[in-house]
C-alpha positions, 0 to 999 in steps of 0.5 A: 500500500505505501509502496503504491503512493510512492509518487507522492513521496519520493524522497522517503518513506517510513512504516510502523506496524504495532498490535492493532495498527499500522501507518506507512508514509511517503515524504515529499521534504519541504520543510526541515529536510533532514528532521520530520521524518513520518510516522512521526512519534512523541517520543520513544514510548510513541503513545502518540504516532502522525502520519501527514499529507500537505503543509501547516504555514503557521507551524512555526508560531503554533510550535512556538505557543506549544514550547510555551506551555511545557512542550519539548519539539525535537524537530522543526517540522510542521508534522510535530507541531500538528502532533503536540497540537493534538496532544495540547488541544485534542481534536479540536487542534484542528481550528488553529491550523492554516494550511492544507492537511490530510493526516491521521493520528493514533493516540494509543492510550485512548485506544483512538484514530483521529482522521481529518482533512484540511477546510477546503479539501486541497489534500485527499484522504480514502478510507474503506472498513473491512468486514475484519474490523479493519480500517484503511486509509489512504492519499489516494485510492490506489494504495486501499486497492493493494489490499486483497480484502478491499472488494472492487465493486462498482457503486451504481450511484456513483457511476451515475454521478460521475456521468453527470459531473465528470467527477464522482463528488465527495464523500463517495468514490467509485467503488461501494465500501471506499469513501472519502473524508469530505473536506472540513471533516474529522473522523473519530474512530473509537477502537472496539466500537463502530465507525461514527460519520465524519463531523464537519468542523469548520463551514463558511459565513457569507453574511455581507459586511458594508463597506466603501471600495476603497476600504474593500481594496485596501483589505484586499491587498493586505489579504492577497499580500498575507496570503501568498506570504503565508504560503512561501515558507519552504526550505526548498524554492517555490515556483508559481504557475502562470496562466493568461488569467487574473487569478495566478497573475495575481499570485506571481505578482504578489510573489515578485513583491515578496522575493529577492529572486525572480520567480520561477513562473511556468505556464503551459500553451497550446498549438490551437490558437483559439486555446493558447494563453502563452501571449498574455503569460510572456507579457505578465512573466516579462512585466514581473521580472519573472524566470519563464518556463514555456512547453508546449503541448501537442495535439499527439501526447494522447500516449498520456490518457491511460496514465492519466486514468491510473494517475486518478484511480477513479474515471475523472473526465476534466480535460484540462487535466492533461495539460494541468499533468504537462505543466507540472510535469515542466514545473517538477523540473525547476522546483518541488513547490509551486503556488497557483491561482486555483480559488480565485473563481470560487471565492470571489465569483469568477466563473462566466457561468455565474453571471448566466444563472444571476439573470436567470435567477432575476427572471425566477424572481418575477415569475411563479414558479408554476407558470414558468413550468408551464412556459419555459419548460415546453420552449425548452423542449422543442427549441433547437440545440445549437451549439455551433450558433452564437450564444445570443441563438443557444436559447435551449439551456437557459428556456430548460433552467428556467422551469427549474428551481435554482439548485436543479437550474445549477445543476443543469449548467454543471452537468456533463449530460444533464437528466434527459441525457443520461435517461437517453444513455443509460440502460433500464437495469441502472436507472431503476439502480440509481433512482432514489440518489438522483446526482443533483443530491450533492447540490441539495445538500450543500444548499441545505446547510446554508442560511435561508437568508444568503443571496442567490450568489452565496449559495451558488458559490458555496455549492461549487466550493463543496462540489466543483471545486473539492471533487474537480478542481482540487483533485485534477491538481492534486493528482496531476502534480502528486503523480510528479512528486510535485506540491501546488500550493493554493493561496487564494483558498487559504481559509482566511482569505475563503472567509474574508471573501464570503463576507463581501457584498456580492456587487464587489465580486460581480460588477458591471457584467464582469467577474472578480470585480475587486481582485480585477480592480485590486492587482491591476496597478501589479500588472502591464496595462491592459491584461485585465481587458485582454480576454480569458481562454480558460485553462483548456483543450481544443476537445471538440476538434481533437476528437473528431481528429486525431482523436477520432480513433481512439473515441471508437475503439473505446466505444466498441470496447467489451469494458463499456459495451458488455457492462450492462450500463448503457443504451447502445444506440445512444452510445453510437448517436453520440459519436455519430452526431458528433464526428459529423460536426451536427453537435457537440458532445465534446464532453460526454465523449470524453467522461466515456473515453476516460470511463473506459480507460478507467475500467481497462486499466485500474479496475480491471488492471487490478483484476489481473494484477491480482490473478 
């Protein structure tokens, strides 16, 4: 199991195996490169043992509180300071850490597991109980998969979900019995009695503050300042990514300011025009005296889609994950540490989609419900789709979301093939299979936890944290720069920046039909004249045009696979439409051709991989 996360951890590992537990630990040295070794104990009794994924960026001040109440550290490693915090504080040491973490702590005199993971879900963390007794856990779902008594067998309601988002959302995964620890969660696992549910120990505020543009500019830079500086402390250089986008610009700037030495930006272009932000990065990187690093990515690196799928461990149908594993891969060459942009969106509203729904939901508020049903669901149904046309023709989407309520209205713009969709391509048998956990579930139980009185923004916002963001966003990097013993790095979802941002009214986030109002506004004296107005290109592939070209056969030869044709899922008439209506250029099934091909290469090769691998 350790040896399978070895990626991770290239520069160490450890084991300890005891009666009634064992940890194993894969190290990527960051901080204290000679000490903190893992599984790290309290002293050589070791009645209390960590084992630690990620990065504390206040270790130093926490171990410098701990020293001052009696406690003797014998390493200068965050991974103590999280221990000692735990034997100061308990479970509820939690609440004073920044960073992003995934750990586990056996604390042997009271027979206890502690499990949990960081605020905004950056670091990953499976666990799967065994008929035995048993509890595993893992970073990543390959290492459970080693053990022979882990049963790989496909959850229906997953496998649905995954249809529908492109990603299988927290706190399931793909196969019944393995679960993930959602973000923000504790586990307390008591030994001799049963596994408890995950307690969730920190949520976010979005109740507005009043205050003037100025004052709100003033608090954004000092935030953004706090933020990126928290995040450099490192024994080893730390990197940024640099995209053609306001988010990670933002960051390179705010580490240019920080630094003695250029920074090191890395940035990922495309040979598709259309696609290719490399313009916009080599002016930002030039304007910031930065040290530039340029690939580019060629329409033939399809070589990389099965390593992909084995990166994952679960089908995961984010295209942008092939260049997110290029860019790290460029990365890995010049550092172990890099900062990105990721939060930015999500924070403070960036997503165009989010402007889409804000007129919708203006429209809800002046029409009843019943009539809306009435009106805009039959002139969704017989209105063309038009995905070739301008977006003033594409009508369908917006008539269809507005019979719907807001979440089923989010939903339906976030989804991979939205219900109609997936009735048209699932068989019978796993429909009948998945009809009491419809997927739009995850977005309703987000909405749940909100306050009736958040506006429309805060809860849209809040529901792509817990889902968008935790179950696509963070794992995509986590993954792609994990599988190169690389650590990305996310200061813009530093948990007191995520709860600063939550309490701006919603018109410092969208103004005057743009998204990130007050970051726009904030960093533009930071950046060459000009680059805010330059438009964005998203972080992306030319995936339509790829798969009817040089992907083209490789799409078909996954259709035509037993994996996906004997599985007993799928119409197969819809399975060919698809292909069909899209090769011929009639529409754009870009992305649910894609959740398929990276679902068959899943079922090739990790879970039927393993089948054979343990034959």
């Amino acid at each position: 199991m350790n040896a399978a996360i070895a990626h991770r951890g290239p520069d160490g590992d450890g084991v300890h195996c005891e009666a009634g537990a064992g940890l194993g630990h894969r190290r990527l040295a960051i901080i204290d490169l000679e000490g903190g070794v893992q599984p790290l104990f309290n002293d050589e009794i070791g009645d209390f043992a960590i084992v630690f994924n990620g990065e504390i960026y206040n270790h130093r001040e926490l171990a410098a509180e701990l020293t001052g109440l009696g406690h003797i550290f014998h390493t200068r490693s965050d991974t103590e300071a999280i221990l000692r915090a735990y034997m100061q504080w308990g479970a509820d040491c939690v609440a004073r850490l920044r960073g992003m973490f995934a750990f586990a702590i056996h604390d042997r005199r009271a027979g206890r597991l502690l499990l949990a993971r960081d605020r905004l879900g950056m670091k990953p963390l499976y666990y799967s109980a065994l008929n035995d007794g048993w509890l595993l856990f893992a970073s990543e779902i390959g290492a459970l998969l080693r053990h022979p008594d882990v049963k790989r067998e496909i959850d229906p309601a997953a496998l649905s979900d995954y249809l529908a988002y492109g990603y299988v959302p927290d706190p399931l995964s793909i196969y019944r019995g393995v679960g993930k620890l959602p973000p923000a969660c504790l586990l307390d696992v008591q030994r001799g009695k049963p596994l408890p549910e995950p307690v969730r120990y920190w949520d976010l505020e979005y109740a507005p503050r009043q205050l003037s543009d100025a004052e709100a500019l003033d608090e954004l830079r000092a935030q953004l300042r706090d933020a990126v500086d928290s995040h450099l402390i490192s024994d080893v250089p730390v990197g940024a990514f640099l995209s053609g986008g306001v988010d990670s610009a933002a960051v390179t700037a705010q580490m240019a300011s920080l630094l003695t030495e250029p920074v090191r930006a890395c940035t990922i272009g495309f040979d598709a025009d259309a696609f290719d932000e490399t313009p916009q990065a080599r002016q930002a990187a030039a304007h910031l005296g930065a040290e530039h690093h340029l690939l580019m990515a060629q329409s033939d690196r399809f070589d990389l889609l099965d390593a992909l799928a084995e990166t994952y461990g679960e089908p995961f149908a984010d295209s942008s994950a092939l260049p997110t594993w290029l860019v790290c891969q460029l990365a890995r060459t010049q550092t172990k540490v890099v900062l990105s942009g990721d939060g930015g969106d999500e924070t403070l509203g960036g997503y165009a989609r989010y402007r889409f729904y804000l007129n919708e939901e203006r429209v809800r508020a002046r029409i009843p419900a019943g009539v809306r049903r009435a009106l805009f669901g039959p002139l969704g149904a017989i209105y063309p789709k038009l995905d070739w046309a301008p977006r003033g023709l594409r009508a369908k989407s917006t008539l269809q979301a507005l019979a719907r309520d807001a979440v089923e209205a989010v939903f339906h713009g976030v989804s991979v093939l939205d219900d109609d969709q997936r009735a048209a391509l699932l068989s019978d048998d796993l429909q009948r299979a998945v009809a009491e956990t419809p997927p739009v579930r995850h977005l309703h139980a987000a909405a749940a936890r909100r306050d009736s009185h958040d506006s429309f923004l805060s809860r849209t916002l809040y529901g792509d944290l817990h889902t968008f963001l935790a179950g696509r966003v963070l794992v995509k990097v986590d993954r792609a720069s994990m599988a190169h013993g690389l650590e990305v790095r996310a200061p813009l979802l530093d948990y007191r920046w995520a709860e600063w941002s939550a309490r701006l009214p919603d018109p410092m986030k969208i103004r005057h039909g743009r998204g990130k109002w007050l970051l726009r506004e904030g960093v533009a004296p930071l950046l060459p004249p000009g680059y805010l107005e330059q438009p964005k290109r998203g972080f992306s592939i030319p995936l339509a045009q790829w798969l009817r070209g040089p992907l083209k056969g490789r799409l078909l030869d996954a259709l035509a696979a037993p994996a996906l044709r004997q599985s007993g899922w799928f119409n197969l008439g819809q399975l060919d439409r698809l292909a069909a209506e899209h090769l011929t250029g009639r529409r754009d099934h870009g992305a649910a051709l894609w959740s398929l091909l990276q679902l068959e290469a899943f079922l090739r090769r990790v879970h039927q991989g393993f089948d054979a691998a343990s034959s």
